[in-house]
C-alpha positions as CSV (number, residue, x, y, z in Angstrom):
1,X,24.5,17.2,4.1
2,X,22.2,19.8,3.5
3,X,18.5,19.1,2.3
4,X,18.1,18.6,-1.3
5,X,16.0,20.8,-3.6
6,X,13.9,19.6,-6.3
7,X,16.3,19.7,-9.2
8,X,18.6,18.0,-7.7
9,X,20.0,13.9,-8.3
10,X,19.2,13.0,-4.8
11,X,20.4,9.5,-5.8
12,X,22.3,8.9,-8.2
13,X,22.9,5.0,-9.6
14,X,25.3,4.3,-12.3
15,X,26.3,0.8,-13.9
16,X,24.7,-1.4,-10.5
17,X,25.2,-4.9,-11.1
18,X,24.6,-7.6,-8.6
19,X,25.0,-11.4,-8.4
20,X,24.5,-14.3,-6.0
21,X,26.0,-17.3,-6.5
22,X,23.8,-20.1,-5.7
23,X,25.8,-23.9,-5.3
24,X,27.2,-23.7,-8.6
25,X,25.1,-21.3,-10.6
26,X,25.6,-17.5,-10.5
27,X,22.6,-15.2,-10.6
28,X,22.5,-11.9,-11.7
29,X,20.1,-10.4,-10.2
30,X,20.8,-6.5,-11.5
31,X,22.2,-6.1,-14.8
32,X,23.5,-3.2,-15.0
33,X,21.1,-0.1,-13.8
34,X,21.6,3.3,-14.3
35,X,18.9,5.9,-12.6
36,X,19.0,9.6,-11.4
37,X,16.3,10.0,-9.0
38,X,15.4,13.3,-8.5
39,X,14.4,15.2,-5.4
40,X,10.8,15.5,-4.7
41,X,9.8,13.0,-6.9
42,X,7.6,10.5,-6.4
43,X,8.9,7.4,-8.3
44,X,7.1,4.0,-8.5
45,X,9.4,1.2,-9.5
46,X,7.2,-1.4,-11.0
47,X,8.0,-5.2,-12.5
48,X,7.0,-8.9,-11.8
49,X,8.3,-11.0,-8.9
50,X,12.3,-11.8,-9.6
51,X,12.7,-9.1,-12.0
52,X,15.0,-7.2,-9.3
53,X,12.9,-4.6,-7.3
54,X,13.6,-5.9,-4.2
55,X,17.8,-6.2,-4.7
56,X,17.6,-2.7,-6.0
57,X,15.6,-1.5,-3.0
58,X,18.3,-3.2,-0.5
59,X,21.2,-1.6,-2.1
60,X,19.7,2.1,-1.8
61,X,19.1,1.1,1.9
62,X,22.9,-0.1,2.0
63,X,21.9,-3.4,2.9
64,X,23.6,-5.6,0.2
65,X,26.5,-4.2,-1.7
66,X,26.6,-4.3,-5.1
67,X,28.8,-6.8,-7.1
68,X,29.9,-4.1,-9.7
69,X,28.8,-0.3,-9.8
70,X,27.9,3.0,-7.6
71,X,25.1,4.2,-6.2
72,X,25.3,8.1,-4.5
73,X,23.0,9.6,-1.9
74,X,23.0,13.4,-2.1
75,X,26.6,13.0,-3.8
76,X,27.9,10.7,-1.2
77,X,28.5,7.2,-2.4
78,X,27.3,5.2,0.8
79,X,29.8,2.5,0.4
80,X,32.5,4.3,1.1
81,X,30.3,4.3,4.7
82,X,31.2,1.9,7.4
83,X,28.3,-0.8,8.2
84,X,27.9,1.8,11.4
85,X,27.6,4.7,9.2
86,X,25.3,3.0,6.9
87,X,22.7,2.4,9.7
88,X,22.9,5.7,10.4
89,X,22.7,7.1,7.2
90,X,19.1,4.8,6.7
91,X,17.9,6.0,10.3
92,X,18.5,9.7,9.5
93,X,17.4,9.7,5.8
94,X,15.0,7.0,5.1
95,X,11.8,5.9,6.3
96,X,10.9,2.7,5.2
97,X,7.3,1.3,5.0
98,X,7.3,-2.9,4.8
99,X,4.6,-4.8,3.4
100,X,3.8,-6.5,6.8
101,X,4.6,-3.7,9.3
102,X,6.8,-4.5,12.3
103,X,5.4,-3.7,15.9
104,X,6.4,-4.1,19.5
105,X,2.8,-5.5,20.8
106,X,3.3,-4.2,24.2
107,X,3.2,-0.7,23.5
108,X,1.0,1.6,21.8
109,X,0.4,3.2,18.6
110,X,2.4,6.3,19.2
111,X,5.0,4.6,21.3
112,X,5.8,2.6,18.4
113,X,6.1,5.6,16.4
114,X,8.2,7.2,18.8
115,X,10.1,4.4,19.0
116,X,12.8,5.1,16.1
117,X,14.0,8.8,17.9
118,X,14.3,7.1,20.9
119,X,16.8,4.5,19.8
120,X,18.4,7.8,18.4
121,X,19.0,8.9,21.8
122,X,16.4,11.3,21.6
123,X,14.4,11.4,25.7
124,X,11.1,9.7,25.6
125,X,8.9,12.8,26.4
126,X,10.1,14.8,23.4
127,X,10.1,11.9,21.2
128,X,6.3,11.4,22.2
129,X,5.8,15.0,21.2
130,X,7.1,14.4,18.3
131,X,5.6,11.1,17.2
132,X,1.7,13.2,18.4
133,X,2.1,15.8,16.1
134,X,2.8,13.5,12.6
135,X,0.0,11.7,13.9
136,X,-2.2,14.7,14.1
137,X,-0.5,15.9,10.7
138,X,-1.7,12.4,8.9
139,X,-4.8,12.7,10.5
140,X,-5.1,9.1,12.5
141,X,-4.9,10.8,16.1
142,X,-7.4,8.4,17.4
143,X,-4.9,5.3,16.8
144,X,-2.7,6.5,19.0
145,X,-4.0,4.9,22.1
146,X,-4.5,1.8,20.4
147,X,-2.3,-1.4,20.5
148,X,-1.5,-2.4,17.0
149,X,-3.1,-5.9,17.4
150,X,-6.2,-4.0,17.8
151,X,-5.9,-2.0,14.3
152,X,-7.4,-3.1,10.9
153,X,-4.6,-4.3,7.9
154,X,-5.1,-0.7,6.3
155,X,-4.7,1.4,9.8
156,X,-1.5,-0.8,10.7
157,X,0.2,0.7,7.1
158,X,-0.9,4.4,7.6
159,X,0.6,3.6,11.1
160,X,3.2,2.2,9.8
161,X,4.1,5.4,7.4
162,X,3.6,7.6,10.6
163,X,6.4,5.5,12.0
164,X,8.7,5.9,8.5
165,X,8.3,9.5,8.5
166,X,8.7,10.7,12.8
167,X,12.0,11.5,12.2
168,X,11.9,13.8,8.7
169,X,13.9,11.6,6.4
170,X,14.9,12.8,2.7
171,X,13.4,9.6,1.6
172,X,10.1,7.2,2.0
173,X,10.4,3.7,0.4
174,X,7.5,2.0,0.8
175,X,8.2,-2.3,-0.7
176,X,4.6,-3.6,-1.6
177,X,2.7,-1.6,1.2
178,X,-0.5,-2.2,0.0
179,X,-0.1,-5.9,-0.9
180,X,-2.3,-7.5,2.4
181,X,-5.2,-4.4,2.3
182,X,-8.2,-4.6,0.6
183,X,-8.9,-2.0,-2.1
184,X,-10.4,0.9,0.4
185,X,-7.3,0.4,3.0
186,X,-4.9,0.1,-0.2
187,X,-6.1,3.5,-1.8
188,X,-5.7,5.2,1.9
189,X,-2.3,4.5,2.4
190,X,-1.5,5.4,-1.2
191,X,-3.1,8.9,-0.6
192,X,-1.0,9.3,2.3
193,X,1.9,8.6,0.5
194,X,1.2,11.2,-2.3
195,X,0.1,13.7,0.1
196,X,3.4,13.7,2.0
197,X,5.2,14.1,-1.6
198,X,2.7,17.2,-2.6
199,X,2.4,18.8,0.6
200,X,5.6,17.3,2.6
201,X,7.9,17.4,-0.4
202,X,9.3,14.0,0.4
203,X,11.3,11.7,-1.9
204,X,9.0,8.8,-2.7
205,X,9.9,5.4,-3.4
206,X,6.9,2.7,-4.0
207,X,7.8,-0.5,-4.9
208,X,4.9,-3.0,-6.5
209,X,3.6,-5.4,-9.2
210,X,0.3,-3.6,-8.6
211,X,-0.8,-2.7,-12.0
212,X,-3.7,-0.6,-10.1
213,X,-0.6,1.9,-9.3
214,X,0.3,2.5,-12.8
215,X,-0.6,5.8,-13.1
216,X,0.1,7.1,-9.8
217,X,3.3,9.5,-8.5
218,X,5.7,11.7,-10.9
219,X,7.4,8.9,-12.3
220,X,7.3,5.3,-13.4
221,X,9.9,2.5,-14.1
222,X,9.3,-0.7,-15.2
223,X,12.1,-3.7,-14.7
224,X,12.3,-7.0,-15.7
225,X,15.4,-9.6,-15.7
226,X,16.9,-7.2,-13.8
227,X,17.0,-4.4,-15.7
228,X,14.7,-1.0,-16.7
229,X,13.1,-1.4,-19.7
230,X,10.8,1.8,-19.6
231,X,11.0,5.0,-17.5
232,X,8.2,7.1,-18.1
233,X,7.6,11.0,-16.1
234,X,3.8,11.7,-15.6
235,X,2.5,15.2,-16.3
């Protein structure tokens, strides 16, 4: 798949629906989405607690299939992908950014950064090379040496982005990542995120019920009951 330009559908969702049935009582938990998000864009998906962010989210990743509907990366619907391919398909071309960041505590900064290429196969000294230099790139070089323990809330997330982003995916979700920072580690990690869409051109996906983010990114959709009741394009 080659790399998409900026007027391209990068993914493209069309009729998603998606129910759990809970004892006797079936939830639905998408009703029916259709979205084209474009390359390069930097798209916040915004909405309350239970109005479907979070299902949405786990079906771009491949994680849950939808009950009814189809969703296309780059023009490849990834349920047609083996659970396998799937994995693959979120290693090579998503980076993901969690609310409360997942470490090994035994290693370092940057060997937790390295740490996705070299479950890749990639060998440990190039993968180090390469986890350095988007350290340098985001400007937090002096966490590398660091265990994460000892970092603040705020330097664990722009950690945390360096790890989603080591090995150049399309795509960057990032699912609440400011929601345990205070207000000055919150708007750092938020600059990093824009940055790497301006100057990085990467996809960006930030997920949040932060109505401080409103205005923020190229693009805004609100959902609630699990649908999108607004989509609005900044500038």
């Amino acid at each position: 798949m080659h790399k998409a330009e900026k007027s391209e559908v990068l993914i493209g969702i069309e009729n998603l629906k998606k129910d759990f049935v809970v004892g006797n009582e079936t939830i639905h938990a998408l009703r029916g989405i259709d979205l084209e998000i474009m390359a390069q864009e930097f798209l916040v998906i915004f909405g309350p607690s239970g109005c479907g962010k979070s299902t949405l989210l786990n079906i771009i990743l491949g994680l849950d299939r939808p009950t009814h509907g189809k969703i296309r990366i780059s023009d490849r619907d990834i349920f047609t992908l083996s659970d396998d391919g799937r994995g693959l398909y979120r290693s090579r071309k998503i980076g993901m950014v969690h609310q409360m960041p997942y470490w090994v505590k035994t290693l370092t900064v940057l060997e937790n950064i390295a740490m996705p290429l070299i479950i890749r196969g990639l060998k440990q000294k190039s993968a180090t090379e390469r986890a350095r230099q988007v350290v340098i790139e985001l400007g937090i070089e002096e966490l590398s040496d660091h265990y994460p323990t000892q970092l603040s809330g705020g330097q664990q997330q722009r950690a945390g982005v360096a790890r989603a982003i080591v090995a150049d995916p399309w795509i960057v979700i990032a699912d609440e990542p400011t929601g345990n920072l205070d207000s000055k580690g919150a708007q750092e990690v938020i600059n990093m995120l824009s940055n790497l869409n301006k100057l990085q051109k990467k996809t960006i996906i930030l997920v949040t019920h932060n109505e401080d983010y409103w205005e923020i990114g190229t693009r805004r959709i609100e959902m609630k009951d699990g649908k999108i009741i607004r989509d609005i394009k900044h500038g």
